[in-house]
N, C-alpha and C positions, 0 to 999 in steps of 0.2 A: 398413200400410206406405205406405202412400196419402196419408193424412194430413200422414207426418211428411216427404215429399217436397213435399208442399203446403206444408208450413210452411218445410220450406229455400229452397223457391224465393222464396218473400214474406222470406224473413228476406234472402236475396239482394239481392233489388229493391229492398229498404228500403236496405238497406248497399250500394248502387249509388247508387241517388238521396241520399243522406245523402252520399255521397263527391263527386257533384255539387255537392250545395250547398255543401260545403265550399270546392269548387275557385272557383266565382262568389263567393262571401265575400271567398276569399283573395286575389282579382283585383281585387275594390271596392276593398279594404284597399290594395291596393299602389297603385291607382290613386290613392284619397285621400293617403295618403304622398309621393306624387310632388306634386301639387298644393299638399301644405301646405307643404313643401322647395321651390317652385317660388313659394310667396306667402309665405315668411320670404325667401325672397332678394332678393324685390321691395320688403316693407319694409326691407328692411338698407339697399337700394339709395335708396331714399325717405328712412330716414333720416339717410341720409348728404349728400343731396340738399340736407336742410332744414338741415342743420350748416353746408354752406358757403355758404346765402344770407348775403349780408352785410347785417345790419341797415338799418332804415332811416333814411336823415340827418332824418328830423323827433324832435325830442326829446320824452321819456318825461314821462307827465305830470305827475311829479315834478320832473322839471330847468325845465319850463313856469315862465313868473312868471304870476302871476296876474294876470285884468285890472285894469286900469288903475283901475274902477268898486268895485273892493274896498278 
């Protein structure tokens, strides 16, 4: 009888600490979720940033004439 009270208790503290590290896992997880949704809002806002710089007035180097020496 001894035994199998030995083994409920360890099957216990296994399925204790297993229930732990679920709980820390599922804390990481939320933490990284909030982070990623926290740096996709950042780049939305970035690229939205880079949409409304307005070009630059020097011309492409296709519209350029070439020198003079050519």
């Amino acid at each position: 009888m001894s035994t199998v009270q030995t083994d409920i208790e360890q099957l216990q503290m296994k399925m204790a600490f297993q229930e732990d590290t679920i709980e820390s896992l599922n804390q990481a997880l939320i933490l990284q979720q909030k982070q990623m949704d926290d740096l996709q809002f950042q780049l939305k806002q970035l690229v939205s940033k880079m949409s409304a710089i307005e070009p630059s007035n020097m011309a492409s180097e296709t519209e350029e004439m070439p020198p003079p020496h050519y």
